[in-house]
PAGU-837677 format. One line per 10 residues: number of its first residue (from 0); their letters; for each residue x, y, z of C-alpha. Coordinates in Angstrom, 3 decimals. Layout:
# residues N
NUM = a = X,Y,Z; ...
This chain:
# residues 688
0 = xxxxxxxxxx = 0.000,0.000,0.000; 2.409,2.153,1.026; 5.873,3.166,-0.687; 8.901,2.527,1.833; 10.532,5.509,3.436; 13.363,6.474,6.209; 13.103,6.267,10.208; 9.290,7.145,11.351; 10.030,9.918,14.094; 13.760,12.261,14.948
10 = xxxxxxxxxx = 14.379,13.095,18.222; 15.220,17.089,18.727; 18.835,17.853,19.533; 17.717,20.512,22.153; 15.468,18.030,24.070; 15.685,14.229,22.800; 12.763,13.464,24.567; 10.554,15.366,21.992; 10.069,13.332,18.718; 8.514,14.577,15.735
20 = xxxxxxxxxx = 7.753,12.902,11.873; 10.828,12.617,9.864; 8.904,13.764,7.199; 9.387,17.529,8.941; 11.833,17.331,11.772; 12.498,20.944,11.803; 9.070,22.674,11.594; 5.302,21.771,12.658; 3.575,22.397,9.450; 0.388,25.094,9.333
30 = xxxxxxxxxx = -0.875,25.095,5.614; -1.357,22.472,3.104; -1.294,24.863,0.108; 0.474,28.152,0.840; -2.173,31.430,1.400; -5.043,29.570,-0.804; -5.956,27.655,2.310; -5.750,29.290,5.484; -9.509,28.980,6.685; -12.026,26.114,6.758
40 = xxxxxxxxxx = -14.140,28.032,4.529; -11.376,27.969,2.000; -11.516,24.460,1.208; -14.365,23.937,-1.355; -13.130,27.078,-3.590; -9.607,25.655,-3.372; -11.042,22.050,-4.723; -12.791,23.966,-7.896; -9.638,25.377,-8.592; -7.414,22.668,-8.559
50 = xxxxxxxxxx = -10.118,19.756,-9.500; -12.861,21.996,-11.426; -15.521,19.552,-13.052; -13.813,16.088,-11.827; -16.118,14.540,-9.481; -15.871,15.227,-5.636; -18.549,12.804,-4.179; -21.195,10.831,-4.811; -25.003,10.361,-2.796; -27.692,8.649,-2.970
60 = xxxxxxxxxx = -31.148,9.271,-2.747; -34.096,7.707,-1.120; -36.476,6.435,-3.589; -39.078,4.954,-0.999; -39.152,3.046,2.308; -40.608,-0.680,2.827; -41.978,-1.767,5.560; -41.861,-5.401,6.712; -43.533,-7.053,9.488; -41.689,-9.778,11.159
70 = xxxxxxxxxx = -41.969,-12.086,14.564; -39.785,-11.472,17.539; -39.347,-12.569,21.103; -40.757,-10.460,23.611; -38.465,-8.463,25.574; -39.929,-10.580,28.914; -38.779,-13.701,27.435; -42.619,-15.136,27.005; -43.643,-15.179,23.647; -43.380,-13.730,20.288
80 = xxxxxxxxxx = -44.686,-10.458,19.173; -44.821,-8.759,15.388; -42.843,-5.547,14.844; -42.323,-3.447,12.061; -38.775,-3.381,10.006; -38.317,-0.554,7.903; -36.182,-0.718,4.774; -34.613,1.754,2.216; -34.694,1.610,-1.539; -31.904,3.748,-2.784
90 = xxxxxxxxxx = -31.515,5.237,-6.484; -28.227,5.047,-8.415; -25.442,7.167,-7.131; -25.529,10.446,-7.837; -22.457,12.679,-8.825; -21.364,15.992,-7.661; -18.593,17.955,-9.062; -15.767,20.093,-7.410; -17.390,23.145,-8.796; -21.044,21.934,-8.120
100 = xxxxxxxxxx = -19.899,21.685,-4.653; -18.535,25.242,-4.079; -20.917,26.427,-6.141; -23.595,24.914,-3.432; -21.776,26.736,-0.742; -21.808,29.922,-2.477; -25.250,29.579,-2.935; -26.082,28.912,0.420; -23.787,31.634,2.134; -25.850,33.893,0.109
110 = xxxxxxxxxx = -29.024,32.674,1.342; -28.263,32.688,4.892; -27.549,36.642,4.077; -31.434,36.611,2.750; -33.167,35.441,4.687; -31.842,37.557,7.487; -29.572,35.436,9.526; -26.084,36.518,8.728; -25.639,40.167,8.636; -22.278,40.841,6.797
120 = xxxxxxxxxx = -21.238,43.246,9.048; -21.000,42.141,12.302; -17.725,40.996,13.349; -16.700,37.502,13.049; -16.866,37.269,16.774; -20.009,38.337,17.483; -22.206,36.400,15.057; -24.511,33.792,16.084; -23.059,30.381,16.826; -25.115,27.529,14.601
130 = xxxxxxxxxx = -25.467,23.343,15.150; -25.767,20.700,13.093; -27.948,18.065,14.234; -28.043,15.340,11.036; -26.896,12.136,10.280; -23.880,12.234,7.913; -24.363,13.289,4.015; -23.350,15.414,1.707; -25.667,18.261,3.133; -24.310,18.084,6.670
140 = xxxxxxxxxx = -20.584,18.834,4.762; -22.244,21.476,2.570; -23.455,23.082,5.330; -20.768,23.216,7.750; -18.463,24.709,4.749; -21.242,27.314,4.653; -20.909,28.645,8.279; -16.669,28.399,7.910; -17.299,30.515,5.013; -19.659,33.189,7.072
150 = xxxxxxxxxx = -17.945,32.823,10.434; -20.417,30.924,12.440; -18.992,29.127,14.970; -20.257,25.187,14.750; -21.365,23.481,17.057; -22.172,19.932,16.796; -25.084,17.727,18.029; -25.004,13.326,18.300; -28.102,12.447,16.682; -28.032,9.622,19.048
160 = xxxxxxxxxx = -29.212,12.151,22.137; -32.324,12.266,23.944; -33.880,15.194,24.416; -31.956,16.885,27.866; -29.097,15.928,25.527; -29.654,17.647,22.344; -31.036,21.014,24.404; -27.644,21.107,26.409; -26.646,20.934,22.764; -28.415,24.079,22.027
170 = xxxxxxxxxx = -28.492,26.226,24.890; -25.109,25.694,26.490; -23.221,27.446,23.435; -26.527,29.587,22.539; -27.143,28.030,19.517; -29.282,30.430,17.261; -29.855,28.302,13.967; -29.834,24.500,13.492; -29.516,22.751,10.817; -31.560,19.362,11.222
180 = xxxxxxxxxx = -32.129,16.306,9.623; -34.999,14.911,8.111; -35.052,12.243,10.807; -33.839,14.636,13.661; -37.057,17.230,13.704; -39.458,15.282,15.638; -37.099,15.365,18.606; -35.537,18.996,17.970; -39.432,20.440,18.051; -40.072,18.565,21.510
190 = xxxxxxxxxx = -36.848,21.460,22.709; -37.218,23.775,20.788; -39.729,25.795,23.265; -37.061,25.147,25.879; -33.605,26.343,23.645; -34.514,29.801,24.322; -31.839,31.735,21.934; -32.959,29.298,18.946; -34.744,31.541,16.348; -33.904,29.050,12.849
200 = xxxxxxxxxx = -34.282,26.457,11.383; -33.142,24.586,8.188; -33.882,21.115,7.896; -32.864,18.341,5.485; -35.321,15.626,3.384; -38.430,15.061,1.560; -41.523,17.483,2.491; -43.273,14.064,1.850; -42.161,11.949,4.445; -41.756,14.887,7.084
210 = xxxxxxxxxx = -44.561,15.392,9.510; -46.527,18.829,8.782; -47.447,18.867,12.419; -43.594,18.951,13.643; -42.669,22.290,11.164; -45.686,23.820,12.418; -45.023,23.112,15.959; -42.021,24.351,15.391; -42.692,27.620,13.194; -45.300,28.955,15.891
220 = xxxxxxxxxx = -42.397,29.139,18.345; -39.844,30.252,15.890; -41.848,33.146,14.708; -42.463,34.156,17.797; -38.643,34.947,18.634; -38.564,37.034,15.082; -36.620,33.569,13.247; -38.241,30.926,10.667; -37.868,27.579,9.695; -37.292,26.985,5.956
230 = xxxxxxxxxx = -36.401,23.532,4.022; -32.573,23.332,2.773; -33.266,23.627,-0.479; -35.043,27.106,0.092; -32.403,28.671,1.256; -30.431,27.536,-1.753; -32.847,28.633,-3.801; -32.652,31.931,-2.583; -29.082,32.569,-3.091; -29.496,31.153,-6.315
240 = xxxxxxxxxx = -31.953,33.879,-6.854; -30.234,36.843,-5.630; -26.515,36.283,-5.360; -24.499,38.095,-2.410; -20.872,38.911,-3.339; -20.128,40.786,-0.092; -19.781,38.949,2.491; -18.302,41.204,5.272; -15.353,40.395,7.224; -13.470,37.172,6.746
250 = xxxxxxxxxx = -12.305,34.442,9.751; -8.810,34.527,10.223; -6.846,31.441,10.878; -7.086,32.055,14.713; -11.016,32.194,15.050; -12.976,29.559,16.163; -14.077,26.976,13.519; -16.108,24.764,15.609; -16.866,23.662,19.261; -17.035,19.810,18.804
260 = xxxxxxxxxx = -18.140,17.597,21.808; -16.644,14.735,22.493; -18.313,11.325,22.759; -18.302,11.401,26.546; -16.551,7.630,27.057; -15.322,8.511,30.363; -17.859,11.321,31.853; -19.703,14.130,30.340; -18.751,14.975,26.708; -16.494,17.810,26.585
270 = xxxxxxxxxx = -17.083,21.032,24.224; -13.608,21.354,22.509; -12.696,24.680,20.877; -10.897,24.033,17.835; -9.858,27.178,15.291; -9.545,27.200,11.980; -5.963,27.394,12.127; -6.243,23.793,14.227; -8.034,21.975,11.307; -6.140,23.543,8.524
280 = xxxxxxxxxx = -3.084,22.449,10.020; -3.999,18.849,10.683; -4.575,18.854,7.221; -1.248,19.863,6.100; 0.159,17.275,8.311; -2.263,14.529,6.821; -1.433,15.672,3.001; 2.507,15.978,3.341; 2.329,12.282,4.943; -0.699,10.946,3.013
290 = xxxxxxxxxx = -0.666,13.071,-0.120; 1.039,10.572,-2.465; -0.488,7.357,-1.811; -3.762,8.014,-2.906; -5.571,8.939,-6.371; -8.341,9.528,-8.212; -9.345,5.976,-8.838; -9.397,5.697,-4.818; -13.081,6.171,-3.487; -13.766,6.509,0.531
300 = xxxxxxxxxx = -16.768,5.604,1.850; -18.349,7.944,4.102; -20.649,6.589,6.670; -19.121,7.310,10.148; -21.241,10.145,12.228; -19.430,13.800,10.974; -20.111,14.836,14.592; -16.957,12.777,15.658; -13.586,14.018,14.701; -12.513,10.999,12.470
310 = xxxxxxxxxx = -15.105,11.647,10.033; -14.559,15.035,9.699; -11.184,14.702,9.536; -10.942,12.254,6.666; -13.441,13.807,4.663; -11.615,17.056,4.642; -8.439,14.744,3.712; -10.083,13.279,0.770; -11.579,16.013,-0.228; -8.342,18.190,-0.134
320 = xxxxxxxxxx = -6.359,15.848,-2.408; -8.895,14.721,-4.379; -10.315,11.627,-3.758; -14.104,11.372,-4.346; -15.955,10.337,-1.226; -19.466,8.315,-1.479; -21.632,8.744,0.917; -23.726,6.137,2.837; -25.513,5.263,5.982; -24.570,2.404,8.439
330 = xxxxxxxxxx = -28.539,1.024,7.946; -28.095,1.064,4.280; -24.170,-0.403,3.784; -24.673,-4.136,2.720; -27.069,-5.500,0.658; -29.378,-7.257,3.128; -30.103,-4.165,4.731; -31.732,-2.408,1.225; -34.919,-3.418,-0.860; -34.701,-3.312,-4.500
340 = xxxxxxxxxx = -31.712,-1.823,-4.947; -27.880,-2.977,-4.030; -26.451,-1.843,-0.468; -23.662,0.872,-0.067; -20.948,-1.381,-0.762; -22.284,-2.755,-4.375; -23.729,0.719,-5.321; -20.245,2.612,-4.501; -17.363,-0.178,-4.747; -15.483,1.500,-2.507
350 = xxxxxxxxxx = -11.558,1.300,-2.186; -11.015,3.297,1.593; -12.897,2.023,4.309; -12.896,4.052,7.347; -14.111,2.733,10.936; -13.538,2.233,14.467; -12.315,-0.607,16.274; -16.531,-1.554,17.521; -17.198,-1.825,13.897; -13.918,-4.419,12.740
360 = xxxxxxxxxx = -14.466,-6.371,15.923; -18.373,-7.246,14.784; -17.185,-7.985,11.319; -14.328,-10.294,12.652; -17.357,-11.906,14.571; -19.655,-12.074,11.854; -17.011,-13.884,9.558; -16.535,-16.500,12.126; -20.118,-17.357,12.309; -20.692,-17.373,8.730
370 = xxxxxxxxxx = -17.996,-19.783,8.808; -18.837,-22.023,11.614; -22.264,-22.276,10.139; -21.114,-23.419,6.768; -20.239,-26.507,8.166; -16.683,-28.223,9.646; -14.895,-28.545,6.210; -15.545,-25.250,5.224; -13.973,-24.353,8.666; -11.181,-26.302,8.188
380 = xxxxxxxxxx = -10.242,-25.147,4.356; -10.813,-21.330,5.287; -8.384,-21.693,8.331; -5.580,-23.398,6.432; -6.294,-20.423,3.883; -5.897,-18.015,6.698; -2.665,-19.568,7.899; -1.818,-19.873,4.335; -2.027,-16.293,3.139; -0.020,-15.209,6.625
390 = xxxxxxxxxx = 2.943,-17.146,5.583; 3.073,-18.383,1.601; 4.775,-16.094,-0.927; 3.079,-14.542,-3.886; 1.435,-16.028,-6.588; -0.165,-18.588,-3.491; -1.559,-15.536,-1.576; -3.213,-14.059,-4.561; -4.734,-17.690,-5.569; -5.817,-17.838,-2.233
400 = xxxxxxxxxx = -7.443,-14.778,-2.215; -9.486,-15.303,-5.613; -10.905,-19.241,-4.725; -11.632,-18.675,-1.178; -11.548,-14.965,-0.340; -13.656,-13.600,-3.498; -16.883,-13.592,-2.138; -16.194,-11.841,1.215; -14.514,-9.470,-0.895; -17.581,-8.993,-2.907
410 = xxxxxxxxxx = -20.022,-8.635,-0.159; -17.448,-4.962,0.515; -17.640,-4.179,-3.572; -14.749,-5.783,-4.598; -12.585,-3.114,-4.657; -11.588,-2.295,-0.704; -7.740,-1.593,-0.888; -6.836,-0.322,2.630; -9.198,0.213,5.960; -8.468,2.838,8.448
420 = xxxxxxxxxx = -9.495,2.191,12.162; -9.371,4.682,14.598; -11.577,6.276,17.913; -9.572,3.557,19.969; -6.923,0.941,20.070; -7.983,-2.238,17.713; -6.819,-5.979,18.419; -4.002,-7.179,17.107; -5.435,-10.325,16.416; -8.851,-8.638,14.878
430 = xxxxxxxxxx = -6.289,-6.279,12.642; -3.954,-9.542,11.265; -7.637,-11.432,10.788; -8.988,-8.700,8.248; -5.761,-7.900,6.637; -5.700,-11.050,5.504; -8.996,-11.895,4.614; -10.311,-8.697,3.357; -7.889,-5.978,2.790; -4.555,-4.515,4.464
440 = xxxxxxxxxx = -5.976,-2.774,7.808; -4.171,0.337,9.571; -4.660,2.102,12.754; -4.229,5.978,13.547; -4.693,8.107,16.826; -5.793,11.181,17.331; -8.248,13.059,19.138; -10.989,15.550,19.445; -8.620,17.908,21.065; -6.148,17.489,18.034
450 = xxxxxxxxxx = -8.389,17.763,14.956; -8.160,13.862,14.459; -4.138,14.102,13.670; -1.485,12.710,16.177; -0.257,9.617,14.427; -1.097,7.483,11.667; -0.030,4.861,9.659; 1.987,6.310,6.474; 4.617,5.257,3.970; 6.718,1.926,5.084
460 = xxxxxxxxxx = 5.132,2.080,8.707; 1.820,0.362,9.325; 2.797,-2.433,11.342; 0.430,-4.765,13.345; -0.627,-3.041,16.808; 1.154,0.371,15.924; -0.781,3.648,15.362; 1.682,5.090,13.218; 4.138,8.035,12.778; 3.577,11.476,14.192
470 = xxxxxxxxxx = 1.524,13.694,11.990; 3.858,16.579,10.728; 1.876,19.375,12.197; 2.644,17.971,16.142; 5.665,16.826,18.348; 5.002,14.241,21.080; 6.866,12.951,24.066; 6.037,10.553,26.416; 5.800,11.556,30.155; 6.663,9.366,33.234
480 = xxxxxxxxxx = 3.410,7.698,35.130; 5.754,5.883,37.769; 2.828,4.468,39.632; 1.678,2.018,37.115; 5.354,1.661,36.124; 5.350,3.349,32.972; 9.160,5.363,32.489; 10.790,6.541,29.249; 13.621,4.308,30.742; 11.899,1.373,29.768
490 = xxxxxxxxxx = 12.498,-1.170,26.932; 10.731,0.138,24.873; 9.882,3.475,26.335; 6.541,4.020,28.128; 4.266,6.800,29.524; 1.216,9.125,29.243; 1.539,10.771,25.403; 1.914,14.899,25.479; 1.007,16.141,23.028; 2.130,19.974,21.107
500 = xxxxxxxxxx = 1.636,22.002,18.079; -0.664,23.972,15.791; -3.191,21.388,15.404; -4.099,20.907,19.254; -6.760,22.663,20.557; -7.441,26.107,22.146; -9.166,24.837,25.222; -12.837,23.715,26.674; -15.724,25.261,26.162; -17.156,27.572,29.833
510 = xxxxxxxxxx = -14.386,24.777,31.659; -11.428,26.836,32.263; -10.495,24.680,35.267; -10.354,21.609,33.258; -8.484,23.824,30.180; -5.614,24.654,32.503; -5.349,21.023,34.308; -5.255,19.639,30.688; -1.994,21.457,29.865; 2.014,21.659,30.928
520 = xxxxxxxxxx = 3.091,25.657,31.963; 5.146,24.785,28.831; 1.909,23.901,26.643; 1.896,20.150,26.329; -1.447,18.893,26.133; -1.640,15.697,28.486; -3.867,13.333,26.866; -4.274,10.944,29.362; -3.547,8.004,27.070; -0.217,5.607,27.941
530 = xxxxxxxxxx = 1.095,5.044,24.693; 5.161,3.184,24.185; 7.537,4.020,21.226; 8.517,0.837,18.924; 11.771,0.562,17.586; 10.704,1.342,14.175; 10.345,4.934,15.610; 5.967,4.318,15.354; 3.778,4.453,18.672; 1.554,2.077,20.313
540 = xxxxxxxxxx = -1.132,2.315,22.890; -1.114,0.622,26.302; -3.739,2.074,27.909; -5.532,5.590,29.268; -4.475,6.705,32.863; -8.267,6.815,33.356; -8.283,3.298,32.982; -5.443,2.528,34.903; -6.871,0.731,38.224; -4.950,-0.415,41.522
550 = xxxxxxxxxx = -6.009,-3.711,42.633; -6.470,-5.035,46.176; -3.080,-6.650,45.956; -1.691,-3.022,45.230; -1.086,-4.032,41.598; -2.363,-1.740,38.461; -4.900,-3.071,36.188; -5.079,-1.753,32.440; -8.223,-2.262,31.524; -8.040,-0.974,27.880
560 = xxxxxxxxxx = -5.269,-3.665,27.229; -6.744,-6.809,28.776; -10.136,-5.921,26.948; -8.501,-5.726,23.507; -7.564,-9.562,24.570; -10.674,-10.474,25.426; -12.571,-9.298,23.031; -10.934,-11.370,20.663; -13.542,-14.279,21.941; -15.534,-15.287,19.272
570 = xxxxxxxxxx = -18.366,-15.735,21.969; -18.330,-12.399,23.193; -20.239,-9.651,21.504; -19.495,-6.936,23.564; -17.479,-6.654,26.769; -16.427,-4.437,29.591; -13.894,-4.974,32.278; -14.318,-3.517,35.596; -12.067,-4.073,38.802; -13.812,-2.680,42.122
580 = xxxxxxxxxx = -11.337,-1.591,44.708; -12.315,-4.674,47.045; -11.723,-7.125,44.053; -8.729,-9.433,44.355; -9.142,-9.864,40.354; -10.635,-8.090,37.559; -14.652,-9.116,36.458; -15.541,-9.071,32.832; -18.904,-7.645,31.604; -19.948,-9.565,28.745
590 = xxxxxxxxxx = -22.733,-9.009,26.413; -22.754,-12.509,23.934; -22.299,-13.075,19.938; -25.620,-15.307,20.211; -24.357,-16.982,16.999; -21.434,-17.834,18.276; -21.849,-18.376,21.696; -24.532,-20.918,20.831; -22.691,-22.679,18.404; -19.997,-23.249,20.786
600 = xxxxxxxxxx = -22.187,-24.580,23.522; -23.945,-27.040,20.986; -20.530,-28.023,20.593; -19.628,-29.018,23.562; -22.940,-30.056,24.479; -24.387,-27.636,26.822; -27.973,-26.541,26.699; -28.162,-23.664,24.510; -32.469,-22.973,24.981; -33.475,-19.418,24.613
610 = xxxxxxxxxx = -30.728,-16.273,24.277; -28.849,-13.792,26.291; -32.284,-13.180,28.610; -31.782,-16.847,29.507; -28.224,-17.707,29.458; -27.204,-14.567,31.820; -28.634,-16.547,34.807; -26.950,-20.132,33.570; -23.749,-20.671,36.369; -23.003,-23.621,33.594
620 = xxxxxxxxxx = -23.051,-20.973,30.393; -21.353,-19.036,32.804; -18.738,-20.839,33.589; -18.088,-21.960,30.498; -17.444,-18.238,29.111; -15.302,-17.703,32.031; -13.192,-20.732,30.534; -13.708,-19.904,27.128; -12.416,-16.132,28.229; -9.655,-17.618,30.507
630 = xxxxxxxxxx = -8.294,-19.594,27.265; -8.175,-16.564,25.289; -5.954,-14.789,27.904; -3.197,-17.194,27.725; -3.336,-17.065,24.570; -2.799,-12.991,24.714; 0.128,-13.392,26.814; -2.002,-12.265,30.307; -1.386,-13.161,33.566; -1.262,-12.608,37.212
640 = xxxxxxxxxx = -3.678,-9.806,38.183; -4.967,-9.356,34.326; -6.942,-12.810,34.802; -10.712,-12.478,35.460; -12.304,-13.825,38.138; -15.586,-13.854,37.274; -18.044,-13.077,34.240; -21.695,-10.996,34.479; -23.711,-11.772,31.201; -25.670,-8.891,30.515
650 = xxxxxxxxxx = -29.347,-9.858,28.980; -29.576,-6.525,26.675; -26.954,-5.232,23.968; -25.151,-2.505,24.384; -25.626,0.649,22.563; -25.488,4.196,22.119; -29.523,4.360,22.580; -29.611,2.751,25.745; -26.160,4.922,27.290; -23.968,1.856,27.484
660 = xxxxxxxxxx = -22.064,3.028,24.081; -20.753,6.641,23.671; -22.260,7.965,20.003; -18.503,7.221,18.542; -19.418,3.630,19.349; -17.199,3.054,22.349; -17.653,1.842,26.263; -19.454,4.288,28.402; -17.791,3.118,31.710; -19.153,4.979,33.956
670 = xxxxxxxxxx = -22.680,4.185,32.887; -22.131,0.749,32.093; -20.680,0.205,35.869; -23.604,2.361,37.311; -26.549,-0.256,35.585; -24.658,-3.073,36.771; -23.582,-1.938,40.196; -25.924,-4.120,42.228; -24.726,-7.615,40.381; -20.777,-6.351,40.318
680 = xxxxxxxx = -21.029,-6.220,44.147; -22.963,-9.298,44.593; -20.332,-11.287,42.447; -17.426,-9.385,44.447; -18.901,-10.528,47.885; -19.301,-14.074,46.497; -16.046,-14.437,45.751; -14.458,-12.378,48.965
């Protein structure tokens, strides 16, 4: 995939403990094109520049929605009940050009002057801050551009929140227009009294489908405040209509872009003030380390929630260089989960895959199965090819990969050429499994707080279990945590990853406390994550200091690393570790594959009747996990204090609906351990 190169980081000869990309050891760069990019807002005019009428991205619409009524168990365990599955039917992707795109944007920064919410000349800094509450698409892109362009300050919105969720949303930055999805209005009009500075809105989708009673609900309070709530393509309209050259003042690099929330894994999500200078500059770091190794045959398929760094951060990649993105929808990505039409996958035939490590894990899982229920042989001759393709030279890889690889291959478009996980560290074992059976796999770190960019897998460095070299727009050292035992005088060198440079953030939003705890009095930015350097020069994870526990032997516990070994059960769905203070051993939460899990019982001829409602008060399905989870340890090299001692089987999945997954699809600890208190200190007295 990638062309081979020199040492991944340089050490600086003032301070050797600061390392930075070899790819610019003696600057942090700022601008991926010179003065033509300097804002947020500059990006789409750049693109019709450089790439005019080539096309930038591709959507889809929705052609109509079938319903299907099918029988499922009752959430009580007693019976069966119908319930209603709806479906999409999809058209044929739809192109968009470079200078369609900007042209869009112009459009619409010139009807947000008509209709009376931007006045052109009030200062950058005091114009109304804006949200966007919508699922990903090419609208939710078009208009963020649109308030970069104008100086609105973006905030963003989870479309997974309930409804004291999305009006902290709104009224904690003073949100004054929202843009909202066709899905998102029902729930924005139950606030909307209550988000008192709200006076617009612009929604997304088909006036068919959307319920009259929710705009008018909505208008009657809007128009009493002075605002209005128009349909997207109304506003475009209008600055179609009557064009609007002057736009006032411009954002400089060092105003605000966006305040982004974070996902909230380890408390209350964070509002994180990045600038435009921030973005622009992870960018530059991402295109002088990226820039080459991709091209216009490349397509990346965009599915992942733009509210979440990573998404937002690889689009603007893509988009920068010049590789067309498609847009999709997780509901609508494979072809199952479509009627009359082909899923995301087929339609687009993607060659970038992005996704975090949630997402790989369940596909791992879901291969397995698929396997399994094929039959033993099949088993059998697709592990031998899995063993094979790990250690036979070319041609016998690529045979391999056309008789008995094709048609997982297929089910992804056929033409996946490198996957990109990120949000979180991945499995080794899950990362080997799907570079060999579906396509070469890569990890990269980075954070709200530093525009997505830290590290990343580049040009000769994208080994197994590393997150890459150091993005050229940031240094990073690694500071001493001598209580766990992490030192930068260990083999190889350990501690918590600080982070500086032009893409880290300015701060948190109304939290100055927090702002100047996060930070060095020589402007490091403490992450809180333990990460090692490899001798290649790349980084690895270990852990976060959050999830660094002490033990009632005195010993520390990293939870992050022993659940990236567990997880690798096949039987395990989901999983959370958790290690109370009066617990001689760690105790695994464990939501089940049901596929898996039951197919293993079967196996070894344990009563598999009913599902995870059932099996979560079974001590012999329970011990059996435990065994099954126990195995899997040795295998991952853990021992002593990393061992569990006992496993909960939770009866309902986790997800970010019910609070037990953050929107970006990873553990929500503190929630998870508050629902489960009661039987994590019954198990903990049991075994005391």
């Amino acid at each position: 995939m990638f062309r081979k190169a020199k040492s991944a980081s340089v050490t600086l000869p003032s301070d050797p403990s600061i390392r930075r990309s070899y790819l610019s050891p003696d600057v942090l760069v700022t601008r991926p094109a010179g003065d033509e990019v300097t804002v947020v807002g500059d990006f789409f005019s750049y693109c019709a520049r450089k790439y005019g009428d080539q096309i930038a991205c591709y959507y889809r619409d929705v052609v109509d929605i079938v319903e299907e009524i099918k029988m499922v168990g009752t959430s009580d365990g007693t019976g069966q009940e119908k319930k209603v599955w709806k479906y999409f039917t999809l058209s044929k992707p739809i192109s968009v050009t470079y200078n369609e795109l900007d042209a869009s944007v112009t459009a619409l920064t010139a009807g947000l002057i008509n209709i009376g919410f931007t006045n052109p000349s009030t200062p950058i800094s005091a114009r109304p801050r804006v949200s966007i509450y919508a699922d990903t698409s090419l609208n939710w892109q078009l208009m963020s551009q649109t308030f970069a362009r104008l100086g609105h300050v973006l905030t963003t919105a989870y479309t997974t929140l309930g409804e004291e969720g999305l009006l902290t949303s709104l009224n904690e930055p003073e949100v004054e227009l929202c843009f909202c999805g066709e899905g998102q209005l029902e729930l924005l009009a139950k606030v909307v009294e209550k988000a008192e500075k709200l006076r617009y809105v612009v929604y997304d989708g088909n006036a068919k489908r959307i319920n009259q009673e929710t705009i008018k609900k909505t208008v009657k309070v809007l128009e009493r405040r002075g605002g209005r709530v128009l349909p997207l393509q109304e506003v475009k309209q209008s600055g179609l209509d009557s064009p609007v050259t002057d736009l006032g003042l411009k954002p400089t690099e060092n105003d605000l872009f966006c305040i982004m929330y974070t996902s909230g894994s380890t408390g209350t999500p964070k509002g994180v003030l990045l600038t435009h200078k921030n973005i622009v500059s992870s960018i530059a770091g991402a295109t002088l380390l990226w820039g080459k190794n991709f091209n216009r045959s490349d397509l990346l398929l965009a599915y992942l929630p733009l509210t979440h760094i990573l998404e937002q951060f690889l689009e603007f990649e893509f988009y920068f260089i010049g590789v067309p993105i498609a847009y999709g929808t997780v509901k609508t990505l494979l072809n199952d989960n479509v009627r009359n039409c082909d899923g995301d996958f087929v339609a687009y035939k993607p060659t970038l895959l992005p996704g975090v490590p949630a997402i790989y894990e369940m596909i791992r899982k879901g291969m397995v199965k698929k396997v399994h229920d094929a039959g033993s042989l099949v088993g059998t001759i697709f592990n031998l090819a899995v063993s094979g393709k790990e250690s036979l030279p070319w041609p016998f890889t690529s045979a391999i990969d056309k008789i008995l690889f094709a048609k997982v291959k297929a089910a992804t478009g056929g033409r996946l050429r490198l996957a990109i996980s990120g949000g979180g560290p991945l499995s080794a074992d899950t990362q080997k499994f799907l570079s060999t059976v579906l396509v070469e796999l890569i990890q990269g770190y980075g954070l709200t707080e530093t525009c997505g960019m830290a590290t990343i897998c580049g040009p000769g460095f994208s080994p197994i279990g590393s997150v890459g070299v150091i993005g050229p727009s940031c240094e990073v050292k690694l500071q001493d945590y001598p209580d766990a035992g992490y030192l930068s005088t260990n083999k190889p060198p350990q501690g918590q990853i600080l982070l500086r440079g032009p893409n880290v953030f300015q701060g948190y939003f109304k939290q100055e406390e927090l702002t100047t705890e996060s930070f060095t009095a020589d402007g490091w930015y403490k992450t809180g994550d333990i990460g090692q350097w490899n001798v290649d020069g790349t980084l690895s994870l270990v852990d976060r200091v959050k999830n660094l526990v002490k033990l009632q032997n005195g010993e520390y516990l990293a939870l992050e690393k022993v659940e990236s070994v567990y997880k690798h059960c096949n039987s395990v769905m989901m999983l959370c570790v958790v290690a109370p203070p009066n617990a001689e051993r760690p105790i695994a939460l464990v939501y089940p594959h049901e596929g898996n899990l039951r197919n293993r019982l079967k196996a070894n001829g344990i009563e598999s009747d009913g599902g995870p409602k059932e099996w979560a008060s079974n001590m012999t399905i329970v011990s059996y996990l435990i065994g099954e989870l126990r195995e899997e340890a040795k295998r991952g090299g853990l021992k002593g204090a990393e061992l569990i001692g006992d496993v909960i089987l939770t009866e309902e999945e986790w997800s970010p609906e019910n609070g037990m997954l953050t929107p970006a699809m990873k553990l929500a600890r503190n929630n998870i351990a508050r629902k489960y208190q009661s039987q994590i200190e019954h198990t903990v007295g049991n075994r005391s």
